[in-house]
C-alpha positions in Angstrom: 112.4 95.6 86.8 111.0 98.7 85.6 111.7 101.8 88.1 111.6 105.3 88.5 114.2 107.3 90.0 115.4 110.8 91.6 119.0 111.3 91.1 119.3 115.0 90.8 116.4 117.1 92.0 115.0 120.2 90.1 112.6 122.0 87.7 110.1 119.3 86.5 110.8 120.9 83.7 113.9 119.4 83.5 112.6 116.0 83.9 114.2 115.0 87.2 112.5 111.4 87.2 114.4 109.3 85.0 113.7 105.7 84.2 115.8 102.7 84.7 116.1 98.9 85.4 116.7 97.7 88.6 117.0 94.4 90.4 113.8 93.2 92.2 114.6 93.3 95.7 114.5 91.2 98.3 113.0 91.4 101.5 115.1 91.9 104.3 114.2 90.3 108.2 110.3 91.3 108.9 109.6 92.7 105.5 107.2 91.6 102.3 108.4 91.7 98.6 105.4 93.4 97.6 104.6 93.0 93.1 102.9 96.7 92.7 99.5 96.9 90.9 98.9 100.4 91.4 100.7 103.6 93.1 99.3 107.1 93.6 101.0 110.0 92.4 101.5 112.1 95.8 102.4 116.1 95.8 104.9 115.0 98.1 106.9 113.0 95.0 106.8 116.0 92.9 108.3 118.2 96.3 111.0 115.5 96.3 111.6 115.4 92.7 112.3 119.2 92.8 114.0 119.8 95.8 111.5 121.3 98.0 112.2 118.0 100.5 115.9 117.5 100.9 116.7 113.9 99.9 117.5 111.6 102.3 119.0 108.7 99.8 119.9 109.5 96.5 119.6 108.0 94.0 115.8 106.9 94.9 112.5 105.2 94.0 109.5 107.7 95.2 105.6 106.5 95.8 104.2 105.7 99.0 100.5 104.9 98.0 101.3 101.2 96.6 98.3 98.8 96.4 100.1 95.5 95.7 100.4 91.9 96.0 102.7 89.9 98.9 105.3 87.9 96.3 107.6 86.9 99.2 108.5 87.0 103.3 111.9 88.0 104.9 112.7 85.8 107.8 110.6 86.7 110.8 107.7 88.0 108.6 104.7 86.5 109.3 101.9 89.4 109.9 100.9 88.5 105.9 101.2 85.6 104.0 101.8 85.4 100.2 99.4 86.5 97.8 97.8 88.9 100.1 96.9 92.4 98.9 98.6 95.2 101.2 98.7 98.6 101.3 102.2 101.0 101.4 102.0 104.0 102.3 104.0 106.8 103.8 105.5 105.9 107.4 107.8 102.9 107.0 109.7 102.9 110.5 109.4 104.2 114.1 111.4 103.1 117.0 108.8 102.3 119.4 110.4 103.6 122.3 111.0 107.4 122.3 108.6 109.5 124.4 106.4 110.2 121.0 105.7 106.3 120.2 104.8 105.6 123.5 102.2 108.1 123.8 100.6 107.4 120.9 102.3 110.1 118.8 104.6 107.9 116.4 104.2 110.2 113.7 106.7 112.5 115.1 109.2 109.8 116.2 112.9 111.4 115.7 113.7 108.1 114.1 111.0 107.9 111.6 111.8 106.5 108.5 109.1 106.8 105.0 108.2 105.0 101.8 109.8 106.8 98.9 112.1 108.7 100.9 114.3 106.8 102.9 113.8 103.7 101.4 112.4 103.0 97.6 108.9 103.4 97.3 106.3 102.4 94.4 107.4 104.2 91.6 108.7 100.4 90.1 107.2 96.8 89.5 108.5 95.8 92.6 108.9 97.1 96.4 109.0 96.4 100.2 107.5 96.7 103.3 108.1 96.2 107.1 105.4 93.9 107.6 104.8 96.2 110.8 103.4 98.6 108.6 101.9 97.0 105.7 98.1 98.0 106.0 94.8 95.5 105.4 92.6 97.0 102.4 89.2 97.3 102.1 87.2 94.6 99.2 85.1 96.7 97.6 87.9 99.3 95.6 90.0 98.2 93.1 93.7 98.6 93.3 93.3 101.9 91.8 91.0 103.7 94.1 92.5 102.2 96.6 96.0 103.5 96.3 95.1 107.5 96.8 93.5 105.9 100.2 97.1 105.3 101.1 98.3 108.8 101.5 95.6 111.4 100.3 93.3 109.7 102.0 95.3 109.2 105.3 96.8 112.6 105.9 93.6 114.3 104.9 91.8 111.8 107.2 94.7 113.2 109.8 93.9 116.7 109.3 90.5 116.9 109.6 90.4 115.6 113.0 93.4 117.9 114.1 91.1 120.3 112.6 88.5 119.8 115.1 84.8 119.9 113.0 82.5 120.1 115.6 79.4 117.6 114.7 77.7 119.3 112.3 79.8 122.4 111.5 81.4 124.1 108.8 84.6 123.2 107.2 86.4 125.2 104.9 88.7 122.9 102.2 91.4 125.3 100.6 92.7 123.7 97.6 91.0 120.4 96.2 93.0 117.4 94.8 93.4 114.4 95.9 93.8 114.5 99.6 91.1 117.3 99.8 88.5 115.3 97.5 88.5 112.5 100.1 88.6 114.5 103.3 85.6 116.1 101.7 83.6 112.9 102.0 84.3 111.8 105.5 83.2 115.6 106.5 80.0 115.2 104.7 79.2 111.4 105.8 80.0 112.5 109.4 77.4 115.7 109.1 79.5 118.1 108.3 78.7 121.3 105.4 81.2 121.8 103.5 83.1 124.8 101.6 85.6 124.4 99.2 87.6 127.2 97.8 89.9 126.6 95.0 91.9 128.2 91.8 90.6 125.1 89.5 87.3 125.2 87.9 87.1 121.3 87.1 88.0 120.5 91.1 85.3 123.4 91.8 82.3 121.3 90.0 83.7 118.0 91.4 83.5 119.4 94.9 79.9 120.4 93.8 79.2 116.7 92.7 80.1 115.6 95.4 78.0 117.0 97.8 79.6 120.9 98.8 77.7 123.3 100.0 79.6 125.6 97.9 82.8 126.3 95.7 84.7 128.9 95.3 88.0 130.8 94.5 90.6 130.3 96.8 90.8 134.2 97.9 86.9 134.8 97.8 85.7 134.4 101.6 83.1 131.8 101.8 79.2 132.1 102.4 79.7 132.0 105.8 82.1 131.6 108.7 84.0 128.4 109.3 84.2 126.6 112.3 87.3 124.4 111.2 89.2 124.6 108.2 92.1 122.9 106.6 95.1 123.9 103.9 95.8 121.3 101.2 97.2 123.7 98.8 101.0 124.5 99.6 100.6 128.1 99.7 101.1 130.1 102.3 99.8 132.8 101.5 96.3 131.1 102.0 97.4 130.9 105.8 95.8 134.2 106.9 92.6 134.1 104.0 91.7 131.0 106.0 91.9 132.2 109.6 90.3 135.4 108.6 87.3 133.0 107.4 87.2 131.2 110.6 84.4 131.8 113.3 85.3 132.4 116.8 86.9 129.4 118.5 87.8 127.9 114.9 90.7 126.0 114.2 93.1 126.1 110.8 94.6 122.5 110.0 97.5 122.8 107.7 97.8 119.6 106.2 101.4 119.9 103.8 104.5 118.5 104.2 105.6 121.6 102.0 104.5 125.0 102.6 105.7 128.4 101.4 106.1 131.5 103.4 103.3 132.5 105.8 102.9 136.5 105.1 102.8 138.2 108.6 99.6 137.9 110.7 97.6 140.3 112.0 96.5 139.3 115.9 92.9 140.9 115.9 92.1 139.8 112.5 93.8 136.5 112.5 93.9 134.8 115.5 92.0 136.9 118.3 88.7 134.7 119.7 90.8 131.8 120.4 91.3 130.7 116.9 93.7 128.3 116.5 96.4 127.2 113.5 97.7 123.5 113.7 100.2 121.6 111.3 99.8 118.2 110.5 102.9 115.6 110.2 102.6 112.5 108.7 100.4 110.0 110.5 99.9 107.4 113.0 99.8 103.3 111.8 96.2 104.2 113.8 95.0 106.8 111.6 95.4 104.5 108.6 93.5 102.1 110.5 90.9 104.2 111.5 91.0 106.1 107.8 90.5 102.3 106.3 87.7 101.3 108.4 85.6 104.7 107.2 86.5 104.0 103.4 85.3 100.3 104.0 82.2 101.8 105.9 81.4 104.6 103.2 82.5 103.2 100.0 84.1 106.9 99.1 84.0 108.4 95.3 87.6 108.3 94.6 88.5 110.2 91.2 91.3 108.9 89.8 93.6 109.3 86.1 95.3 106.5 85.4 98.9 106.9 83.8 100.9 103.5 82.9 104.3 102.9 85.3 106.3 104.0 81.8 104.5 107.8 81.9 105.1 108.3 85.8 107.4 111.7 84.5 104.1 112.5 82.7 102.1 112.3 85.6 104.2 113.7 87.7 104.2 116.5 85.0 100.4 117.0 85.0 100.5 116.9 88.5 103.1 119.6 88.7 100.8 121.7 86.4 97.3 121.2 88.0 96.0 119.0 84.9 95.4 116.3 87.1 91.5 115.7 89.0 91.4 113.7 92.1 94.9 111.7 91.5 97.1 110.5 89.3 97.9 106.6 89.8 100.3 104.6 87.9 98.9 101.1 87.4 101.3 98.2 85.9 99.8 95.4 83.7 98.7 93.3 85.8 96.0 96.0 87.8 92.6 94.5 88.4 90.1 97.6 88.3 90.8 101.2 86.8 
């Protein structure tokens, strides 16, 4: 099969996603042989490509937003049957017994293990899944809308309720791609009124079309104060802009896996009047669960580019270089939908 690798991270300049042929492979006890139709193009690929993310297996497949079809079962696997459409995405593995799983926090499990990281992901024609974490999909998206839902969706799902939006108040979104474009939505269909700031003038009209209340550059302070906000861009320089836009009581959500340096803070200016800075780390199988049910309830706009599985360096590439709106999916032959 056709598949993408990481060998030897760096620039993506120096094309560190090279293309190869693998064997399909087969699915171990509990797990599904999933045949990909679709795969979302996640910032988090192009931190692993270049380094940002230390790797965990090398050489390996990234993608962790596959929309695919169940081709075969591994003994024990019996949570989906064949021909079902599943979801992949992110968390792969938690041990179900460390302090964190069993309160409901398996997200930051010591011995959690993730699609495209630790195990090859949907960057190829072919992958698994534990069955334990392969997700239900909603009917009305096709594959490719549906495979931003997987991780974009999620985490920014994630970190606007660790962001705390009181019902009806004001969000701030700093930066606006794919996880931000969705986030967006659920604000908006819960009653929220939404400000997006952001360095690119095509994601500044889409968060207009969308339904913003405004848009604006990522420095510039918004119209008014902000009782939540959340971080999609990996900048950390942003951290202080945003909690100096936050009313009293607000709450930052940062929701990266990445971020660069935080610049020092200032206490009155920053974070005096109980305002609050969070991170966000991965996700919960119950946030996808929850996420899914609201996409399935509110039919979201999902702005995808389609890239064929042989351009993945391309879109990677464009994704690297902000020339990508909402996401970037890579979509095989046999993907129903565009």
């Amino acid at each position: 099969m056709l598949a993408w690798q990481v060998t030897t991270p760096g620039p993506i300049a120096g094309r560190p996603l090279r293309a190869t042929r693998l064997a399909v492979p087969e699915p171990a006890p509990g797990e599904a042989l999933v045949r990909v139709l679709a795969c979302a193009v996640c910032r988090t690929d192009l931190h692993l490509a270049e380094g940002d993310l230390p790797p965990h297996r090398s050489p390996v497949v990234p993608g962790h937003e596959v929309v695919g079809v169940v081709e075969a079962l591994g003994p024990g696997a019996t949570s989906v049957a064949e021909g079902d459409r599943v979801g992949i995405a992110w968390l792969r593995h938690t041990c179900g017994e460390c302090v964190y799983c069993r309160r409901g926090a398996e997200n930051l499990c010591p011995d959690s293990r993730y699609t495209g990281w630790d195990a090859d992901g949907g960057y190829a024609e072919y992958a698994t899944v534990p069955v334990d974490y392969a997700y239900r999909l909603p009917e009305n998206y096709p594959d490719t809308e549906l495979a931003p839902l997987l991780c974009a969706g999620i985490i920014g799902f994630r970190a606007l309720r660790r962001a705390d939006l009181p019902p009806g108040g004001r969000l701030g979104v700093y930066g606006f791609g794919a996880s931000a474009h969705l986030a967006t939505q659920v604000a908006l269909a819960e009653g929220g009124r939404v400000h997006v700031l952001t360095r690119s003038e095509p994601a500044r009209r889409l968060a207009l079309e969308l339904g913003a209340a405004s848009a604006g550059d990522a420095y510039d302070p918004p119209p008014e104060p902000l009782d939540s906000a959340v971080l999609f861009a990996p900048v950390g320089d942003l951290v202080p802009v945003a909690l100096a836009a936050l009313d009293r009581g607000g709450t930052l959500a940062i929701a990266g896996i990445h971020l660069t340096d935080v610049p020092s803070l200032n206490y009155d200016q920053h974070l005096f009047q109980e305002r609050t800075v969070r991170s966000v780390t991965a996700n919960t199988r119950r946030d996808g669960t929850e996420f899914l049910a609201v996409a399935a309830r509110h039919r979201l706009r999902v702005a995808v580019t389609p890239y064929p599985l042989e351009r993945a360096d391309e879109a990677l590439a464009d994704l690297a270089h902000d020339r990508v709106t909402g996401a970037a999916v890579l979509v095989t032959a046999d993907t129903v939908g565009a």
